[in-house]
DRENFIVO-526873 format. One record per residue (C-alpha): residue in one letter; x, y, z. Coordinates in pm, whole numbers, padded with zeros to 5 digits, always signed. Layout:
BEGIN
AXYZ/...
//
This chain:
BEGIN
X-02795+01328+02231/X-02662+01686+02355/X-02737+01996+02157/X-02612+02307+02189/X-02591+02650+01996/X-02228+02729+02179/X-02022+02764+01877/X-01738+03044+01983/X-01481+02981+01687/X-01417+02891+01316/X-01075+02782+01244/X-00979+02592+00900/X-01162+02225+00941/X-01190+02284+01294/X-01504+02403+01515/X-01484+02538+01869/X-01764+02465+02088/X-01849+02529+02476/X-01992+02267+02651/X-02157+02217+02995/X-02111+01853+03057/X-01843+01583+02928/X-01779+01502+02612/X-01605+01194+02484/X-01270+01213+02232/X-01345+01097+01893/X-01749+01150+01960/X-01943+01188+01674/X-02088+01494+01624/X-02403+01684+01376/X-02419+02067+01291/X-02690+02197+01155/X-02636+02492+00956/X-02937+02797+00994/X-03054+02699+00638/X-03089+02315+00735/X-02777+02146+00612/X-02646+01901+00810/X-02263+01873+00844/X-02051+01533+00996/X-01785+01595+01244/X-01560+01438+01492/X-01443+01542+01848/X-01087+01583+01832/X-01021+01725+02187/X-01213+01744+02464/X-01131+01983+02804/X-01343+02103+03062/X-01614+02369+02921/X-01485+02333+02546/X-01429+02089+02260/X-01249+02092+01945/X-01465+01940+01613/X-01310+01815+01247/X-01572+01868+00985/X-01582+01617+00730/X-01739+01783+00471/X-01572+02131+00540/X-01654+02458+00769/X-01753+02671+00469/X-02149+02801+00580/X-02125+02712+00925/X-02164+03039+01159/X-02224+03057+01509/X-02553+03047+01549/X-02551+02678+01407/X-02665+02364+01593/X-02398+02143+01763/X-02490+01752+01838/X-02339+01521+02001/X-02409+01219+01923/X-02253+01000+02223/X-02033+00712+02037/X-01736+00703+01781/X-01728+00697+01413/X-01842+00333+01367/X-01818+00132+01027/X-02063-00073+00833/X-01955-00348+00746/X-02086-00683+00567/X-01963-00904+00302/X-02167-00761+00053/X-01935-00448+00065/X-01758-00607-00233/X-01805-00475-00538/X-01886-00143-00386/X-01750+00217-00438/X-01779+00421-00126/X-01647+00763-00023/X-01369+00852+00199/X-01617+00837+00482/X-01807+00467+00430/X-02093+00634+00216/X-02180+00477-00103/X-02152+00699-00417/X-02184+00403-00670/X-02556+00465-00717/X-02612+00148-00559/X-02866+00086-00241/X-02749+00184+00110/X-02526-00054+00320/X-02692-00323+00506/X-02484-00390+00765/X-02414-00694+00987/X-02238-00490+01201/X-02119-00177+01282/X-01750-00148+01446/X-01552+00142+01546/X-01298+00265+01315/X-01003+00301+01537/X-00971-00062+01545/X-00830-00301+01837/X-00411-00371+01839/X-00319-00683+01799/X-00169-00893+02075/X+00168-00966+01965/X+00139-01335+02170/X-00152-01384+01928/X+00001-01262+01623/X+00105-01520+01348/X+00456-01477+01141/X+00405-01388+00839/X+00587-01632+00548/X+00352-01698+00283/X+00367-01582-00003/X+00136-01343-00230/X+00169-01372-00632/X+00134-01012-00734/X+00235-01081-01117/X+00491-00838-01133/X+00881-00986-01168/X+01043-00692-00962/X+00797-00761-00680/X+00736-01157-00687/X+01127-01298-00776/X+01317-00984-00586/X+01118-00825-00325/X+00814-01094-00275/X+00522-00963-00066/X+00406-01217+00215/X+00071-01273+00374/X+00048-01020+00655/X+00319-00809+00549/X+00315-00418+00545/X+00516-00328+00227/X+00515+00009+00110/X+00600+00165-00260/X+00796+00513-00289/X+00749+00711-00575/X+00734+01052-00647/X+00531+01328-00812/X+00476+01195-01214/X+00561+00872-01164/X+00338+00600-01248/X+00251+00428-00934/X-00119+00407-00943/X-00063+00176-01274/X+00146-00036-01044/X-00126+00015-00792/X-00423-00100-01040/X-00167-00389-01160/X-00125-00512-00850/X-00495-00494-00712/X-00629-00688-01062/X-00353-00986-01053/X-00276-01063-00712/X-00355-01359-00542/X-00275-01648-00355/X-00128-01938-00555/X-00338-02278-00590/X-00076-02489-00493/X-00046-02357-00148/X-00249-02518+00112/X-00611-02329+00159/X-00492-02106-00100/X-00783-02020-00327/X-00851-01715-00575/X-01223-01693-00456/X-01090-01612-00095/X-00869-01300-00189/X-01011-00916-00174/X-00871-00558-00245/X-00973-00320-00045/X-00849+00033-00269/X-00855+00372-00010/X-00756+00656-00214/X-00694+00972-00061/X-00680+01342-00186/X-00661+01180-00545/X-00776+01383-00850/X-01116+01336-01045/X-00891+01193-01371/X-00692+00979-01154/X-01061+00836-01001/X-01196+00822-01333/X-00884+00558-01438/X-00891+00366-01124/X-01296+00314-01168/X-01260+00259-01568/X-00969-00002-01480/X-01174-00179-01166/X-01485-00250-01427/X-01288-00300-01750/X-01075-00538-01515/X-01334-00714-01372/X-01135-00663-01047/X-01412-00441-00894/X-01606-00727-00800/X-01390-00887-00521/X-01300-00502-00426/X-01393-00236-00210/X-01292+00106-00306/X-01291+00392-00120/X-01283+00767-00260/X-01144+01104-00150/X-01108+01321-00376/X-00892+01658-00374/X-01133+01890-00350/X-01305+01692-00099/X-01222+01810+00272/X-00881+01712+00392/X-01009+01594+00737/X-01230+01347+00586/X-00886+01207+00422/X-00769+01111+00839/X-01078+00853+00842/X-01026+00691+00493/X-00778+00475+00583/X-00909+00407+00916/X-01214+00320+00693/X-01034+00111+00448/X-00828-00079+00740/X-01162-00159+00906/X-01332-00314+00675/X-00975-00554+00570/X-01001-00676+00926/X-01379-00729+00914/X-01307-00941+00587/X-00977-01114+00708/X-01065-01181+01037/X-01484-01222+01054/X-01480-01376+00715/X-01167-01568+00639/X-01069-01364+00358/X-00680-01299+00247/X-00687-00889+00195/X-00450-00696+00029/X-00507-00312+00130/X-00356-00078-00099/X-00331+00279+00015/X-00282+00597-00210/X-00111+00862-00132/X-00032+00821+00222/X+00177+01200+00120/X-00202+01344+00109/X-00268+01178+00487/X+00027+01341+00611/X-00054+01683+00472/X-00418+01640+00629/X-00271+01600+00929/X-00042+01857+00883/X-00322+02125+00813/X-00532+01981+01124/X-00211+02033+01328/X-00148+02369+01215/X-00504+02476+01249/X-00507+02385+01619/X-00202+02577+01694/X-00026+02264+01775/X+00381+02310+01819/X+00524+02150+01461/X+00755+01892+01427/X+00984+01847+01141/X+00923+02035+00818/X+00595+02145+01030/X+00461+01747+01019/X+00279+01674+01390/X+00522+01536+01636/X+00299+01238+01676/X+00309+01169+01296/X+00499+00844+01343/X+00233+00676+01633/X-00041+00781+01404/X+00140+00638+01103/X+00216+00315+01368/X-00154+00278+01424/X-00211+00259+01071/X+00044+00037+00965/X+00046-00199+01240/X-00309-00343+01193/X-00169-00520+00921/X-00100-00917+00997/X-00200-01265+01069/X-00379-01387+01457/X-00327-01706+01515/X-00655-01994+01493/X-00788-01728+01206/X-00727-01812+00839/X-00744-01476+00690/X-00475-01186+00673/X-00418-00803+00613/X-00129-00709+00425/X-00090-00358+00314/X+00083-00179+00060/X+00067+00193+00145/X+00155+00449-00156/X+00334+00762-00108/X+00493+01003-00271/X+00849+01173-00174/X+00841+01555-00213/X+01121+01632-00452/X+01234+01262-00434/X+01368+01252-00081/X+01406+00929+00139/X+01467+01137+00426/X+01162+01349+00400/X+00934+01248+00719/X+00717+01049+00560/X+00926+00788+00383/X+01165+00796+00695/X+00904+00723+00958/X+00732+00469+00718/X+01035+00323+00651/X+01109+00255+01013/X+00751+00136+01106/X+00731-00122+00776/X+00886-00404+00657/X+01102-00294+00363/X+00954-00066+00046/X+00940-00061-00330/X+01130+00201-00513/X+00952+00318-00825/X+01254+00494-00995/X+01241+00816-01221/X+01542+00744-01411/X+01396+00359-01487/X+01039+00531-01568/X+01262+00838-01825/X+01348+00481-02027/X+00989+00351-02089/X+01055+00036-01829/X+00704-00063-01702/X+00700-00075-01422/X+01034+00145-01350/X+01110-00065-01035/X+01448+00011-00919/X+01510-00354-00739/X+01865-00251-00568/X+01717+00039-00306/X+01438-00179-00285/X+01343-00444+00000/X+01117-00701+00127/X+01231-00737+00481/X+01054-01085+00543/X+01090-01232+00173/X+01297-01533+00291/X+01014-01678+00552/X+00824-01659+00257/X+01022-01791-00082/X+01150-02135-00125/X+01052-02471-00162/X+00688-02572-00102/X+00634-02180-00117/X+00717-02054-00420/X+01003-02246-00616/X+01293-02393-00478/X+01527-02177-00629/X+01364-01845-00589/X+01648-01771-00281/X+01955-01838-00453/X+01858-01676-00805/X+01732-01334-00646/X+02051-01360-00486/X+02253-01409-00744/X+02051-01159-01023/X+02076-00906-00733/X+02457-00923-00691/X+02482-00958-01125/X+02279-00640-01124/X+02437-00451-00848/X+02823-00509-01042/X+02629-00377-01370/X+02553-00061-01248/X+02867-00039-01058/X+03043-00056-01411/X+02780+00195-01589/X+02941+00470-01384/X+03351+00326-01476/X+03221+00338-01848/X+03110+00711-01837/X+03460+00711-01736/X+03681+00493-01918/X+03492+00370-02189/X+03359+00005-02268/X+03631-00033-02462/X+03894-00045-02147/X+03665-00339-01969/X+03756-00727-02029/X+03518-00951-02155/X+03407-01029-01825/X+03291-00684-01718/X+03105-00657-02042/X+02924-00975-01974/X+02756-00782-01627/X+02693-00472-01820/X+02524-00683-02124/X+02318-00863-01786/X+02207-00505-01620/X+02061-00433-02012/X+01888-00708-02028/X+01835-00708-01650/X+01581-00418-01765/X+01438-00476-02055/X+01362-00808-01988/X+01309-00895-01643/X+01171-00544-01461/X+01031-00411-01806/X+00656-00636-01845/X+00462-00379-01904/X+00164-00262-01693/X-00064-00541-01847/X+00155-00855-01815/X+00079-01119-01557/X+00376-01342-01491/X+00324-01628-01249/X+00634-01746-00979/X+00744-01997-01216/X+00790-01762-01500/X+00973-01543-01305/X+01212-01771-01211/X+01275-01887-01603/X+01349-01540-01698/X+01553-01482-01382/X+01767-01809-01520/X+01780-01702-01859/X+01930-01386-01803/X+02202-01567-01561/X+02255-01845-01811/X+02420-01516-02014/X+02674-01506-01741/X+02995-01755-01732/X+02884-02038-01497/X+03210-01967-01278/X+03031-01640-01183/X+02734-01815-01000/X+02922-01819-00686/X+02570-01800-00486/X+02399-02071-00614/X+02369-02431-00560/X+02543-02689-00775/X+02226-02871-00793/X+02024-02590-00914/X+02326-02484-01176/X+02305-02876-01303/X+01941-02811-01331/X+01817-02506-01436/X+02156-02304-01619/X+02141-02251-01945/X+01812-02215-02025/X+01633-02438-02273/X+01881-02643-02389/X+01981-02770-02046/X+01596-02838-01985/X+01625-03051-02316/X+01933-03233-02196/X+01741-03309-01916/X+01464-03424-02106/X+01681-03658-02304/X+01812-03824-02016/X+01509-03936-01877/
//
């Protein structure tokens, strides 16, 4: 361990330090204030003579005649499988008023890449409960798929919905409820918003196959860059150590971004766009990339990352460049949410980039293809003739025309609208999805198989017919 008293600036989060010999990047560091406190950091640049430190818990206190430590190794993680059921801060310390970790092992939080030889295709799938997510944009084992939403919107009910029902169907081989975990990192959150998320985990009952971690807003924003590096390396611990399916649900990557933006700005780094880090997208990339199946290991990471788009703008940086690094997103839509639809999903910008490897026969149903297909195209013409009506009146439209704009009603109410408390399993889904389509003329299911029409249309009565025949 070095110490030194060499402190020659205070800037924001960051500490400037001289040094005499080398010091590592990422090196964990101590600084002991004059009156005894003793404050976390991390090296964040290291040249000859001086080094650049992040303070975890903030700079406020720290003068120059404090200690600086150097503790010789990286911000390591303890991890074991009794994490679950734990509530730790944004920095792996518990706050649950539980006993300290025990760990098995401790591993560095930067985690190793995955060899792409090694890496298994993800295409099976993950019941999340919710109709807009399972029958239209389904989430697969491995997948990285993340929600947009924007400021008021409710996406941390869609977040708590998602970490109490999903899981990994029975009827899958080696799938088995007892072998899925959550693993919550929140980041820059409120104290209300933590006091919901905690209420929900114990009410729930979810809590006890989770592990949540907790930044708060008025906790320090660098401590918000390790959180999800935190989060991530405990879900590989689990997954890959411990066979565990993980789903990793991050919220608000928006807060990340502005941490880095403010650790950017206080190094006097040149900006990017809208002042964002040039390297925002590789550091994004790091994150979002560890999700995933290896090949010869039965568990899996899949991640969906939250964030919300200032002012509700795709093209903002951090939608686009997490739109470019994952694998489709969810759009939770204001105009949906201004209705009272729960959850206000808005399935047509929406998109689950690998949801055909992972729907289908032996997967999920073996009609899930053709009726997202179809309820997608049904829905698409709907809103299509919402906009002629504001112009022309219903009136004007034939009977066929009404018949879409009666589907993207009910479309709504019936299929996206469940409410934040409704669990709906595949096969559920799918009957909805078919009830609403046995509404349309069955000349209009032009993407659907005969056999599935002969089957399935028109909803209970063809079901009897069935029946009868047998």
């Amino acid at each position: 361990m070095k110490e030194y008293k060499t402190i020659t600036e205070i800037s924001g989060p960051l500490v400037f330090a001289e040094v005499d010999k080398p010091i590592g990047y990422d090196e964990m560091v101590e600084i002991e204030t004059e009156d005894g406190e003793i404050r976390r950091g991390q090296v964040l640049e290291s040249e000859d003579g001086l080094v650049a430190i992040q303070v975890f818990e903030g700079t406020s206190g720290i003068d120059k005649n404090a200690f600086v430590r150097f503790q010789g190794e990286t911000l390591k993680m303890k991890l074991t499988e009794n994490l679950l059921g734990r509530v730790l801060s944004g920095s792996g310390e518990p706050i649950d008023g539980g006993p300290p970790i025990e760990p098995d092992e401790r591993r560095d939080i930067v985690g190793a890449a995955i060899n792409p030889y090694a890496r298994e295709y993800p295409e099976e799938f993950i019941q999340t409960g919710v109709s807009a997510i399972d029958g239209m944009n389904t989430l697969v084992r491995g997948q990285k798929l993340p929600i947009f939403s924007g400021s008021g919107l409710p996406h941390n009910e869609l977040a708590l919905q998602i970490a109490r029902q999903a899981s990994v169907p029975e009827e899958e081989e080696g799938g088995d409820d007892s072998e899925f975990a959550v693993i919550f990192g929140a980041m820059g959150i409120t104290a209300e918003e933590a006091n919901e998320f905690m209420d929900d985990f114990e009410r729930t009952g979810a809590l006890e196959r989770s592990v949540v971690f907790m930044n708060l807003a008025d906790d320090p924003a660098v401590e918000r860059t390790v959180t999800p590096r935190m989060a991530l390396t405990t879900a590989e611990y689990l997954a890959f150590d411990k066979d565990y399916h993980v789903l990793v649900i991050l919220t608000d990557m928006t807060n990340y971004c502005e941490a880095l933006r403010e650790i950017g700005a206080a190094r006097e780094e040149v900006p990017g766009r809208r002042g964002y880090p040039g390297y925002m997208y590789t550091d994004l990339a790091q994150l979002y990339e560890r999700a995933g199946r290896i090949q010869g290991r039965e568990g899996s990471v899949t991640q969906i990352p939250i964030l919300t788009m200032p002012g509700d703008d795709d093209t903002h940086p951090i939608p686009d460049l997490t739109g470019y690094i994952t694998e489709g997103q969810i759009y939770v839509d204001r105009d949906l949410n201004s209705q009272g639809v729960q959850p206000p999903v808005n399935v047509l910008p929406s998109l689950s980039r690998l949801m055909d490897d992972g729907i289908g026969e032996g997967l999920t149903r073996e009609d899930h293809a053709d009726v997202s297909d179809q309820m997608y195209a049904a829905y698409a013409e709907g809103e299509d003739l919402r906009d002629l009506v504001n112009i022309v009146g219903r009136e004007a439209l034939s009977d066929r025309d009404n018949k879409y704009l009666d589907f993207a009603d009910e479309f709504e109410s019936g299929f996206v609208d469940q409410g934040f408390n409704t669990n709906r399993d595949i096969g559920e889904t799918l009957d909805i999805g078919w009830d609403l389509l046995s509404t349309l003329p069955e000349a209009e299911l032009n993407r659907i198989d005969e056999e599935l029409i002969e089957k399935y249309y028109g909803g209970d009565e063809s079901v009897e017919e069935e029946a009868t025949a047998d």
